[in-house]
C-alpha positions in Angstrom: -13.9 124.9 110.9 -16.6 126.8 109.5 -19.9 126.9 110.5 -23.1 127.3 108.3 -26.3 127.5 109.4 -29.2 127.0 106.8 -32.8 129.4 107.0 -36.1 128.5 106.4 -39.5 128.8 108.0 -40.7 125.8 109.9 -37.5 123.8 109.3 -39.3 121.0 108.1 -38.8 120.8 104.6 -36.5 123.3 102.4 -33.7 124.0 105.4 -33.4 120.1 106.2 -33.1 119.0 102.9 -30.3 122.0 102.7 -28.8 120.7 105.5 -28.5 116.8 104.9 -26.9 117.6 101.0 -24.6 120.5 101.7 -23.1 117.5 104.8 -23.3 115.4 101.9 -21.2 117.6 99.4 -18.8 119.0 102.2 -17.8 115.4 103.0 -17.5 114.9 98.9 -14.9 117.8 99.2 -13.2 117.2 102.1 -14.6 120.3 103.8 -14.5 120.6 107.6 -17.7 122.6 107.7 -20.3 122.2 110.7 -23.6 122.5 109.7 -27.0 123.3 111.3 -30.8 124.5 110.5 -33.2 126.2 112.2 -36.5 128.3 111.0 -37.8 132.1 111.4 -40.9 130.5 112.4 -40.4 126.9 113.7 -41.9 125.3 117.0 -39.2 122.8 118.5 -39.6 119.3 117.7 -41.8 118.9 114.7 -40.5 116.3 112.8 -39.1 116.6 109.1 -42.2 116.5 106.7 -43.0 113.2 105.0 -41.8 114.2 101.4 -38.8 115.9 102.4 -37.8 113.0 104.5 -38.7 110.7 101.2 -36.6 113.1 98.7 -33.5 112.4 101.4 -34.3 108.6 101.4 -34.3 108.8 97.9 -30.7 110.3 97.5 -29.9 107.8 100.5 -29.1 110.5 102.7 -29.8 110.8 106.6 -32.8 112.8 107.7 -32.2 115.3 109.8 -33.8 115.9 113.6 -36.5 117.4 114.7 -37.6 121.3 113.5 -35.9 123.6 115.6 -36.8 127.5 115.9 -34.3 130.3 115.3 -32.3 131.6 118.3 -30.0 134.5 119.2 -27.5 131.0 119.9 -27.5 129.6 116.4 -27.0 133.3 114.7 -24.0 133.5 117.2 -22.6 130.3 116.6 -23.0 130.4 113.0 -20.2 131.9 110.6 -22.3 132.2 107.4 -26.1 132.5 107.4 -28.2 130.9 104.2 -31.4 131.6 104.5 -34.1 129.7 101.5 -35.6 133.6 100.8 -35.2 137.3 100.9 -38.1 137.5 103.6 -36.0 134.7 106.0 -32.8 136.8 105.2 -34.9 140.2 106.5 -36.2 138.2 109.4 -32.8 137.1 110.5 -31.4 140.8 110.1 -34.8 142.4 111.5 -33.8 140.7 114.6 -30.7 140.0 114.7 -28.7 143.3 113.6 -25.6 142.1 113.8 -25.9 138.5 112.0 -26.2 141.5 108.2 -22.6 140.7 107.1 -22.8 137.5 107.4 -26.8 136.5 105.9 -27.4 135.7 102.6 -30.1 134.0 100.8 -28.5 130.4 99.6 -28.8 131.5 95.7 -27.6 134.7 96.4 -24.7 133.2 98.2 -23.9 130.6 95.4 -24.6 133.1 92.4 -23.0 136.4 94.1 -20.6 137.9 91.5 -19.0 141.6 91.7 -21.2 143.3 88.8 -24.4 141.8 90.3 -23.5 142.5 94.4 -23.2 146.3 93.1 -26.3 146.2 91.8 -28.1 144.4 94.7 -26.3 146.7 97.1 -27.8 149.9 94.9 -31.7 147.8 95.1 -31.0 147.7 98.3 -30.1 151.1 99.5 -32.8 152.5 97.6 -35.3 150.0 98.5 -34.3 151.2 102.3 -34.4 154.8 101.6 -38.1 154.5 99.8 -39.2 152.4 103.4 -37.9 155.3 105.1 -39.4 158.3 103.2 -43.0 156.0 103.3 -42.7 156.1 107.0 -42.1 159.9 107.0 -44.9 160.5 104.6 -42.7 161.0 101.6 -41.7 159.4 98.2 -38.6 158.3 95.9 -38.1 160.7 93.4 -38.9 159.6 89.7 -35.3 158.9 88.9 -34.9 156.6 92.1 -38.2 155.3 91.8 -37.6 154.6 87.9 -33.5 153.1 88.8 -35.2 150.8 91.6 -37.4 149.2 89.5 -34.9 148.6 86.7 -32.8 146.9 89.3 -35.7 144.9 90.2 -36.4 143.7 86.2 -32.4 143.0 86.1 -31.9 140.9 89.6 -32.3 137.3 89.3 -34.8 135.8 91.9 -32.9 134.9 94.8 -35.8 132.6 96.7 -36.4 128.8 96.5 -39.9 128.3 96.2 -41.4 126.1 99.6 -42.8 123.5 98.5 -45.0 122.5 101.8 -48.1 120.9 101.2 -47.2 120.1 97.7 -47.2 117.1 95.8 -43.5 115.0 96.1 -42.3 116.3 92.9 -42.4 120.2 94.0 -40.3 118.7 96.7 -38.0 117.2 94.2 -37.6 120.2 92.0 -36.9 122.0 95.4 -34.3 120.0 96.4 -32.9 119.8 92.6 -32.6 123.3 93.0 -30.8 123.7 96.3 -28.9 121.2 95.4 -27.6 123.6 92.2 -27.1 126.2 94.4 -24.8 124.1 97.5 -22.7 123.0 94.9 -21.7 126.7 94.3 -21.3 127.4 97.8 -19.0 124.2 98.4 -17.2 125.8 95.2 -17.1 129.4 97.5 -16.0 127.3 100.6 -13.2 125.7 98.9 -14.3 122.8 97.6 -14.3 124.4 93.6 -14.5 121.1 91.4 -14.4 118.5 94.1 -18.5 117.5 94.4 -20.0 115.3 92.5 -22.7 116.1 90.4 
């Protein structure tokens, strides 16, 4: 069985909603996958917020518990990491070293193909190596600098936007686009064709 835990920040809004649809799709497709969210920055306990809860109702599915904070237990018990945005996804990997191979942001995850993984791997690298040479006082050189930000232009935004303390329609268009974005994964699960739309 696989095991997928979903990444946001106070795991009250974008990470919940993840949660209850990607249950909903895996049971669509017949996917034995176990399923679990947590936040980077979440206090046990705090209840799922109003309009998230509503957008669930709304698609008549179960809220989830209570907000629970990210622990060195749920990277290890997790198989696949989806975290809502690039900062969760360094967060995770800033503490947890060893949860990198298997952290992704959720879009990057569902939109991953070969030509654009090269590129994000090449972002990345050089996006490391300019960190390091800041910290030691030095610079990219022109060419790196100049390739870095091409890749930057090129690479699709990986981050779904929170929508906390926004109206109930930015929570709608949030969940419309995690939504998008699970149905890939169940497709990358193995569970191509089976959800609904």
């Amino acid at each position: 069985m696989r095991t997928v835990l979903l990444v946001c920040t106070g795991n009250t809004c974008r990470s919940p909603m993840a949660e209850a649809m990607l249950r909903e799709l895996a049971g669509q497709s017949n996917l034995s996958i176990e399923i679990r969210s947590a936040g980077v920055g979440a206090m046990d306990g705090v209840p799922v917020s109003p309009h998230a809860a509503e957008v669930l109702r709304r698609k008549k599915l179960p809220v989830p518990g209570p907000s629970k904070a990210l622990t060195g237990e749920h990277v290890a018990w997790a198989d696949l990491i989806l975290a809502m945005t690039s900062s969760h996804k360094r967060a995770i990997i800033q503490h947890f070293p060893d949860a990198a191979d298997k952290t992704y942001t959720l879009k990057e995850y569902a939109y991953l193909d070969d030509e654009l993984s090269q590129d994000l791997l090449e972002a990345e690298r050089l996006y490391t190596e300019w960190q390091i040479r800041r910290a030691t006082g030095g610079r990219l050189d022109d060419s790196d600098r100049a390739r870095l930000e091409e890749l930057q232009k090129r690479l699709p935004d990986f981050d779904i936007a929170d929508p906390y303390g926004g109206p109930l329609d930015l929570y709608e268009q949030s969940a419309a686009e995690i939504r998008e974005a699970l149905k890939r994964v169940i497709g990358r699960l193995g569970g191509a064709g089976k959800a609904e739309t």
